[in-house]
C-alpha positions as CSV (number, residue, x, y, z in Angstrom):
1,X,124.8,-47.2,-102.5
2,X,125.3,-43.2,-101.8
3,X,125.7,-42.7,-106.1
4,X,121.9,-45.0,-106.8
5,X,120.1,-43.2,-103.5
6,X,121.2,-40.0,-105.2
7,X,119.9,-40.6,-108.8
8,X,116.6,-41.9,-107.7
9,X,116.6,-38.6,-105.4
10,X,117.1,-36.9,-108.3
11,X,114.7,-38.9,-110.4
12,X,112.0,-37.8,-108.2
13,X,112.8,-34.4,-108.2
14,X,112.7,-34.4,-112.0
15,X,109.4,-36.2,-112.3
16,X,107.7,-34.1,-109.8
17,X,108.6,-31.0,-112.1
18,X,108.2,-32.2,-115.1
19,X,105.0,-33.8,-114.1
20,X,103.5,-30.4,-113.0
21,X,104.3,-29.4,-117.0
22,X,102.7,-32.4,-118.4
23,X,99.5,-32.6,-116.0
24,X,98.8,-28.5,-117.0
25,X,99.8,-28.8,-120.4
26,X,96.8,-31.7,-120.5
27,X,94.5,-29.8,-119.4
28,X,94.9,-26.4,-121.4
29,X,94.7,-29.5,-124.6
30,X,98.3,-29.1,-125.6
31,X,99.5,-32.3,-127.4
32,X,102.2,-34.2,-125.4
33,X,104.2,-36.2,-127.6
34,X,107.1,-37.3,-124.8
35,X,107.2,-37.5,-121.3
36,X,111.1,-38.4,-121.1
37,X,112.8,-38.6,-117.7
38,X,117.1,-37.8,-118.1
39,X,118.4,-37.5,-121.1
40,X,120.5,-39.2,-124.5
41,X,119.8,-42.4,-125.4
42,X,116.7,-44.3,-125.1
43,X,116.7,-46.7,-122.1
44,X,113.3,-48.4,-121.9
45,X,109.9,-46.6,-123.5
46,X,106.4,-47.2,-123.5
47,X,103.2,-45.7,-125.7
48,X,100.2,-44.1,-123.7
49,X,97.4,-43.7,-125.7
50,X,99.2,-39.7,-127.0
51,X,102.1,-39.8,-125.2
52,X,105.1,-41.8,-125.5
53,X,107.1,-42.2,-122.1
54,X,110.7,-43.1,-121.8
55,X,113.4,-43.2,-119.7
56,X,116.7,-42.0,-120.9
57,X,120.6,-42.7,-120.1
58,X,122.1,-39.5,-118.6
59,X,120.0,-39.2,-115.4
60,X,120.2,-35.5,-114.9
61,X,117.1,-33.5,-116.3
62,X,114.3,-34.5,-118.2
63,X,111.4,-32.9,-120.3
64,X,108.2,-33.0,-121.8
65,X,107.9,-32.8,-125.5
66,X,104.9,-30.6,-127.0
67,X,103.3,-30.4,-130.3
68,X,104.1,-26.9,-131.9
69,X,106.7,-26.1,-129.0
70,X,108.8,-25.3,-132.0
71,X,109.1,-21.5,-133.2
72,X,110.4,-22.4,-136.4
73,X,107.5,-24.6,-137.0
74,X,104.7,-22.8,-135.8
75,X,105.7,-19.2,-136.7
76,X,107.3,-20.6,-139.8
77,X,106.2,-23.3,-142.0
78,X,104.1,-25.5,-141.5
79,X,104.7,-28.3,-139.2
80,X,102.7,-31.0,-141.4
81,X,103.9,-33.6,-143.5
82,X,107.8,-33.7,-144.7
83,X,108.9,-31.2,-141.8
84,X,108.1,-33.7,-139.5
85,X,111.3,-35.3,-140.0
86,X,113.0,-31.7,-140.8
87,X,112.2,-30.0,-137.5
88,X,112.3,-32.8,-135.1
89,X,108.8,-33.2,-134.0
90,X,109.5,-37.7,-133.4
91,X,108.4,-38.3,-130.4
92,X,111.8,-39.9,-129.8
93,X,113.8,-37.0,-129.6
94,X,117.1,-38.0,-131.4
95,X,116.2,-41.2,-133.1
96,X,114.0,-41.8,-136.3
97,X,111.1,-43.5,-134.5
98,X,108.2,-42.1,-136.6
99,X,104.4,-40.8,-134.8
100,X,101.9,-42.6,-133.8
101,X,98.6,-42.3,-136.2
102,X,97.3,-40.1,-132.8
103,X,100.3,-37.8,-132.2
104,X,100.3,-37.2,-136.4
105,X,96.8,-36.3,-135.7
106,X,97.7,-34.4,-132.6
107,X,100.6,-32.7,-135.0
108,X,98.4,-31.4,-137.3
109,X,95.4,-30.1,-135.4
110,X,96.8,-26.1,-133.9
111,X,94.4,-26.2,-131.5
112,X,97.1,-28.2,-129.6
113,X,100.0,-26.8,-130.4
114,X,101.7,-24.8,-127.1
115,X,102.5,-21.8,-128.8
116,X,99.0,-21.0,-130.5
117,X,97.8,-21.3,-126.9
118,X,97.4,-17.3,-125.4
119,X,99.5,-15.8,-123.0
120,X,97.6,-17.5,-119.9
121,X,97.5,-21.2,-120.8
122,X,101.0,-20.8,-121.7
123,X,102.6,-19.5,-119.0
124,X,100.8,-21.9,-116.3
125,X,102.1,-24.4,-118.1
126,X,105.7,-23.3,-117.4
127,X,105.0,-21.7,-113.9
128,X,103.3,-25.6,-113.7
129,X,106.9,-27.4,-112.6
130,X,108.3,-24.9,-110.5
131,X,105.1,-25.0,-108.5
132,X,104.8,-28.8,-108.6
133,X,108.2,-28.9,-106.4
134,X,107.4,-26.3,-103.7
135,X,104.4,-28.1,-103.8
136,X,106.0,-31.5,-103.4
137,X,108.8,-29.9,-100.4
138,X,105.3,-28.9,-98.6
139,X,104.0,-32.1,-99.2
140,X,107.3,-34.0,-97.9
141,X,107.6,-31.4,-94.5
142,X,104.2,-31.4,-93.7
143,X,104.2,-35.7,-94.5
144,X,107.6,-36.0,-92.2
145,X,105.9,-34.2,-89.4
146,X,102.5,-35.5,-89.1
147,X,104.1,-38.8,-89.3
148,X,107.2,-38.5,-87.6
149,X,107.2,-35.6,-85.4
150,X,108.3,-32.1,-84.6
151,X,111.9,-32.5,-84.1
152,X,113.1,-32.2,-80.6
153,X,117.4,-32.0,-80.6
154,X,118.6,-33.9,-77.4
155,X,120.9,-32.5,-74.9
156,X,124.2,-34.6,-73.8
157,X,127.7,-35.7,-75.9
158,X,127.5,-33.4,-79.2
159,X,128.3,-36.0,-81.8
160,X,129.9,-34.9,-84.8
161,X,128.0,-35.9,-87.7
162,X,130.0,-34.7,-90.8
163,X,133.4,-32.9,-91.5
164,X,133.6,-30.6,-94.4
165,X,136.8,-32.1,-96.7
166,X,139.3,-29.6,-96.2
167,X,138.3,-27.7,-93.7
168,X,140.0,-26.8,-90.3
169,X,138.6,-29.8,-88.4
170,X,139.6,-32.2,-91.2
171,X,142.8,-30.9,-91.4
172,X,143.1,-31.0,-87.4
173,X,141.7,-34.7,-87.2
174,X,138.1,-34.1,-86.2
175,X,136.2,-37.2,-87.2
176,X,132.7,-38.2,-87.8
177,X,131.8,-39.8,-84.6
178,X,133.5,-37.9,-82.0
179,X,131.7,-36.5,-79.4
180,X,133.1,-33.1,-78.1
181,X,133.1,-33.0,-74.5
182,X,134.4,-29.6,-74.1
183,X,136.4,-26.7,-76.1
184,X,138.9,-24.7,-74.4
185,X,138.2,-25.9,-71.4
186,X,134.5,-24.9,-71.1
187,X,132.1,-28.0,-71.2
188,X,129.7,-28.5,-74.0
189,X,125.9,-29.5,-73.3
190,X,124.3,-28.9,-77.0
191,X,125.7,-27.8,-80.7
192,X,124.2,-24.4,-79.9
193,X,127.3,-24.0,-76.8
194,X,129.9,-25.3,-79.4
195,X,129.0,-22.9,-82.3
196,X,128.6,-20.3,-79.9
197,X,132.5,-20.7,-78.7
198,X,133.6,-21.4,-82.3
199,X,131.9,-18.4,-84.0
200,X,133.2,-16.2,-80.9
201,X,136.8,-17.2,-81.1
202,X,138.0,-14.2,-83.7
203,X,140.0,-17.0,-85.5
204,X,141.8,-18.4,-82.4
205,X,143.1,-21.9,-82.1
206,X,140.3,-23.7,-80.0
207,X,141.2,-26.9,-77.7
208,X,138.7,-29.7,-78.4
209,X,138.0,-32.6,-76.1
210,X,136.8,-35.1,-77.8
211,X,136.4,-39.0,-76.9
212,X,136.0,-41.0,-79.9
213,X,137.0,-45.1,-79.6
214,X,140.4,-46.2,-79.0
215,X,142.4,-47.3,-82.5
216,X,143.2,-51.3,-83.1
217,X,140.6,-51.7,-79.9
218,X,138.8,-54.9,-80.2
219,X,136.5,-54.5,-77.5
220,X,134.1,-50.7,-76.9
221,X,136.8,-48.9,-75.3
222,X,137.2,-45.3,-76.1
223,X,140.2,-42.5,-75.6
224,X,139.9,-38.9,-75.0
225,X,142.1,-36.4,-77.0
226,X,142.8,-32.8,-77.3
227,X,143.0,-31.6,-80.7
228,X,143.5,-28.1,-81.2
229,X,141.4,-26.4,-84.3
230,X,141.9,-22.6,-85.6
231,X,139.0,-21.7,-87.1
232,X,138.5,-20.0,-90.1
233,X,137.0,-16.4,-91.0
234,X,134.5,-16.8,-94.0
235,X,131.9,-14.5,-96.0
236,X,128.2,-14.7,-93.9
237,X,126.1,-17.6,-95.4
238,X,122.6,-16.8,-96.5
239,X,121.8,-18.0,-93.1
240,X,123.7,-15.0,-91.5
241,X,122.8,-12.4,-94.2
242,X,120.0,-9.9,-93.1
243,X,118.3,-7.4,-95.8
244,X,121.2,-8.3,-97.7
245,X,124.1,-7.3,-95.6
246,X,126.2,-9.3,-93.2
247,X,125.7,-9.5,-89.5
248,X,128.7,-10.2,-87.8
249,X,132.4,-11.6,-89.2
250,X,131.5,-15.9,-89.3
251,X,134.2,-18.1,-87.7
252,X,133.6,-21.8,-88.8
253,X,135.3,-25.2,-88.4
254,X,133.8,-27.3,-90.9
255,X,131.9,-29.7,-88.9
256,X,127.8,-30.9,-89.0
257,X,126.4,-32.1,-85.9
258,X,124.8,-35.8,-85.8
259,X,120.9,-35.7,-86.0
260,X,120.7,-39.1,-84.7
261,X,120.6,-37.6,-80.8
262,X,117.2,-36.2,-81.9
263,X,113.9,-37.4,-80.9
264,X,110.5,-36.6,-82.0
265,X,107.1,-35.8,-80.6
266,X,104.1,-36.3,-81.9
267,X,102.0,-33.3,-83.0
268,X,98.1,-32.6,-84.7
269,X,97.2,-31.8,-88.7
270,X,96.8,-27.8,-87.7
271,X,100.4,-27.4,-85.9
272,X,101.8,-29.8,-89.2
273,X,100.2,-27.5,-91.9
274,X,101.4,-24.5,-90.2
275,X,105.4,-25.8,-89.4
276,X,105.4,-26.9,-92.9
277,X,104.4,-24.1,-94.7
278,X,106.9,-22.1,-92.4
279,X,109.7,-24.2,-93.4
280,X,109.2,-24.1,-97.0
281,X,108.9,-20.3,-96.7
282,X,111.7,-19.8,-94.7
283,X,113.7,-22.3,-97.2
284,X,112.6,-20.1,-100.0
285,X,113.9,-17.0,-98.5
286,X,117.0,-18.3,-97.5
287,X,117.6,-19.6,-100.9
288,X,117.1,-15.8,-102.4
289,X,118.6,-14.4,-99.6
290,X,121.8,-16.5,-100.3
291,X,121.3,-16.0,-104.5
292,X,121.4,-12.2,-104.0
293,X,124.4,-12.7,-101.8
294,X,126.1,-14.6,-104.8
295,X,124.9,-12.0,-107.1
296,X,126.3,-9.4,-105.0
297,X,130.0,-11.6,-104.4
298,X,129.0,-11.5,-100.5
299,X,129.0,-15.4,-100.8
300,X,132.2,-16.7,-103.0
301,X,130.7,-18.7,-105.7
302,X,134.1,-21.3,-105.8
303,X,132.7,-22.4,-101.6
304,X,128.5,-22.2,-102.8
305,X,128.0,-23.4,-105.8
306,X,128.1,-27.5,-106.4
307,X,127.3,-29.8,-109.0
308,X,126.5,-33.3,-109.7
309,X,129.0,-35.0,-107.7
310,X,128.3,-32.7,-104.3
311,X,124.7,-33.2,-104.6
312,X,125.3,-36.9,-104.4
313,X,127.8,-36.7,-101.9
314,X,125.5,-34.1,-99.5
315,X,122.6,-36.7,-100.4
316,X,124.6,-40.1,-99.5
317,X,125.8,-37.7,-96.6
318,X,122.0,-36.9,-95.7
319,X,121.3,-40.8,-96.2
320,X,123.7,-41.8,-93.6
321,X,121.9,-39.8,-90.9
322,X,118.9,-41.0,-91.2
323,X,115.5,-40.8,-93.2
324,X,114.3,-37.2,-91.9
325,X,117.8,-35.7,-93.1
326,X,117.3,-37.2,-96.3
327,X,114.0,-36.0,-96.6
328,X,115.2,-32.1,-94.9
329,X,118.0,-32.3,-98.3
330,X,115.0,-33.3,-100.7
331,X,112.6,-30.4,-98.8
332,X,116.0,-28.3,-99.9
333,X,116.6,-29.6,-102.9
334,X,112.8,-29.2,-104.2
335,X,113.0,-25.5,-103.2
336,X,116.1,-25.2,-104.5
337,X,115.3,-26.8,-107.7
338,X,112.2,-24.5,-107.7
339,X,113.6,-21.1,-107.5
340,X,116.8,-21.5,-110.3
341,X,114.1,-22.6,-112.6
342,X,112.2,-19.6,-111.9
343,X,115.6,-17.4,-113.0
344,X,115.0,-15.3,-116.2
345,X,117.8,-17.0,-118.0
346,X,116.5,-18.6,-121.6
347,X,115.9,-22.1,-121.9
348,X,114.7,-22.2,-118.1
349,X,111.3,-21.6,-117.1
350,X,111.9,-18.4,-116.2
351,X,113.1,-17.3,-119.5
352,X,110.2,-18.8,-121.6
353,X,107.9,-16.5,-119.0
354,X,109.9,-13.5,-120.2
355,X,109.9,-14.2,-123.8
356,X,106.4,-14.5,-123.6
357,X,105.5,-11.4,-121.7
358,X,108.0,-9.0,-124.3
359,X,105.9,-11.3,-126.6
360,X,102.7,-10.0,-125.0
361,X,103.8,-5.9,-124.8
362,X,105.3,-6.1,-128.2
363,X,101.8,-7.8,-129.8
364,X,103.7,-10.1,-131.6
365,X,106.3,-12.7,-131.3
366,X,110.0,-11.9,-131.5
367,X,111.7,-12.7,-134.6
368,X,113.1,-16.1,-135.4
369,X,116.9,-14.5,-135.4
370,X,115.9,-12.8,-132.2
371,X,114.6,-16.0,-130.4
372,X,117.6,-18.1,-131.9
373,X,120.5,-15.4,-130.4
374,X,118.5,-15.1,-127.4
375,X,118.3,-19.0,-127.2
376,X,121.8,-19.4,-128.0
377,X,123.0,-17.1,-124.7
378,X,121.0,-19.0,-122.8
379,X,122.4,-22.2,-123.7
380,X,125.9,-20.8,-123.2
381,X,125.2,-19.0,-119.9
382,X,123.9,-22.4,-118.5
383,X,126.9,-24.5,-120.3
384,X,129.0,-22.3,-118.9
385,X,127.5,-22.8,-114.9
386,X,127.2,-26.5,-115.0
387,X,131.0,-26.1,-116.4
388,X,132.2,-23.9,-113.3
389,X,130.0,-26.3,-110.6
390,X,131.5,-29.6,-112.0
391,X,135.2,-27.9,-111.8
392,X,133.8,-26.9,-108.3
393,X,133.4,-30.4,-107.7
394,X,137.0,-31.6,-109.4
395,X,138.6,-28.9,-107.0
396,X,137.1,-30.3,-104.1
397,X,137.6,-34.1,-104.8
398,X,141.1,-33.5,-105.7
399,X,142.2,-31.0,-103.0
């Protein structure tokens, strides 16, 4: 259940973004040949009246296809007639499937090609799906609220909600579950008191108290043990880092609270605009915050960075608590989504916007050679990440 809830999570976020290309790319005129949500093989497709939409096997990305997106093609030769085939411009990416009488017309008419279209057009449409999931995270916090609530965290039993695998609670016995009644002796109220004690503990074994219910119990009865957790020094999280540098040494256990002890109260339009536009700033800035960290090696890239299988496991995770954490990891993972796109790296958004502004100060286009090698880097600078999160991910199932 955790593995579909994630791919239609990620579904969403895909579509969103690659919406907010294909809605601009409309209205500047570009021809849209595919609107094509994951990637490979075909699954299921259908013909708009231009467009051809289709869903595709490997659920993890997606694009939009434009007439005269191709360098080659529009810098080159000319796209029409027997290049067609040659340089790839079926609307079914991969197979032979051959254009519709409307996308051959939409093929040959430059007016809609995206790179004839000046320096403007061109980079709204790529700014276009970055924006569309900020703007979707705003929509989703400022929805969650105005229908839900301003979150309001309950005092009484701290639950424990998650346990990090590996960590020092795991490896004590911490479970999800247990309520912590006191650590060290000193009672705790709310999950502020307990990270207070934990982060102050210089690395020092801690006594929890926690009651969880009694093993091979048929009836609600429930024990009360003492297990003793050391916790563990680590580099500041973006959350910690200030101007870039690192507040005081962090001391964590590896445990996430339960946010089913919190109740909600009911607030107006003005307070729900303004909380949600907060959030989704102060997401955004811890999200560069914690990138410049990364950059900078004050945030170990082996413990931050994650791939496929941790984003479905923190999504399933998200799931289990509850529709507004599910919706708080898609706020996240909109904004998250968001600013990596944003990164000057070729083949991201943030790399066509370069291109096209050296494009702009030069007066002319790079060369083909140039945009090939720079194409080519990007490819392997992004084959290489996804490589180094999914062993991230191995490491962490296996250990």
């Amino acid at each position: 259940m955790g593995i579909l809830i994630s791919i239609l999570v990620l579904g969403v976020l895909v579509f969103v973004h690659e919406l907010g290309h294909f809605l601009v790319a409309k209205f500047f005129g570009v021809g849209v040949l595919e609107f094509a949500l994951g990637f490979g093989r075909p699954l299921c497709r259908w013909q708009g009246k231009e467009t051809t939409y289709s869903i595709r096997a490997i659920p993890l990305g997606g694009f939009v296809r434009m007439s005269g997106d191709d360098p080659v093609a529009v810098y080159g030769e000319s796209v029409v007639g027997p290049r067609l085939e040659v340089e790839g411009a079926s609307p079914m990416e991969g197979s032979q499937e051959e254009l519709t009488e409307s996308q051959q017309r939409m093929v040959q008419d430059e007016s809609r090609w995206f790179l004839k279209k000046s320096y403007g057009p061109r980079c709204a449409i790529v700014l276009a799906g970055p924006l569309a999931n900020f703007l979707f995270a705003w929509v989703l916090a400022f929805g969650a609220i105005l229908a839900i609530g301003l979150p309001v965290i309950s005092d009484g039993p701290v639950t424990i909600g998650g346990v990090f695998n590996g960590s020092p609670a795991d490896q004590a016995g911490i479970r999800k579950g247990d309520k912590v009644l006191s650590v060290d002796g000193k009672r705790i109220e709310t999950f502020k008191d307990l990270m207070a004690i934990v982060q102050g503990s210089q690395g020092n074994a801690l006594a929890f108290e926690v009651e969880r219910p009694m093993a091979d119990s048929q009836q609600s009865a429930t024990e009360v043990v003492t297990i003793p957790v050391k916790p563990t020094m680590e580099m500041p999280s973006e959350l910690e880092i200030v101007d870039g540098r690192p507040t005081t040494p962090t001391y964590r256990v590896g445990i996430q609270r339960s946010l089913k002890n919190v109740s909600y109260e009911p607030t107006n339009v003005q307070t729900a605009l303004a909380v949600a536009s907060d959030q989704v700033i102060a997401l955004s800035l811890q999200n560069l915050r914690g990138l410049r960290a990364l950059i900078t090696g004050r945030i170990s890239p082996t413990k931050s960075i994650g791939g496929p299988i941790e984003i479905i496991k923190q999504t399933a995770a998200s799931a289990d608590q509850g529709i507004m954490a599910l919706i708080g990891f898609m706020i996240f993972l909109n904004i998250t989504l968001g600013i990596m796109n944003l990164l000057p790296i070729p083949i991201l958004d943030g790399g066509h916007l370069t291109l096209f502004t050296i494009e702009l100060l030069r007066g002319r286009p790079l060369t083909l050679r140039s945009q090939a090698r720079i194409m080519n880097v990007g490819m392997l600078i992004l084959g290489a990440l996804m490589i180094f999160a999914l062993g991230n991910d191995l490491y962490r199932v296996l250990l």
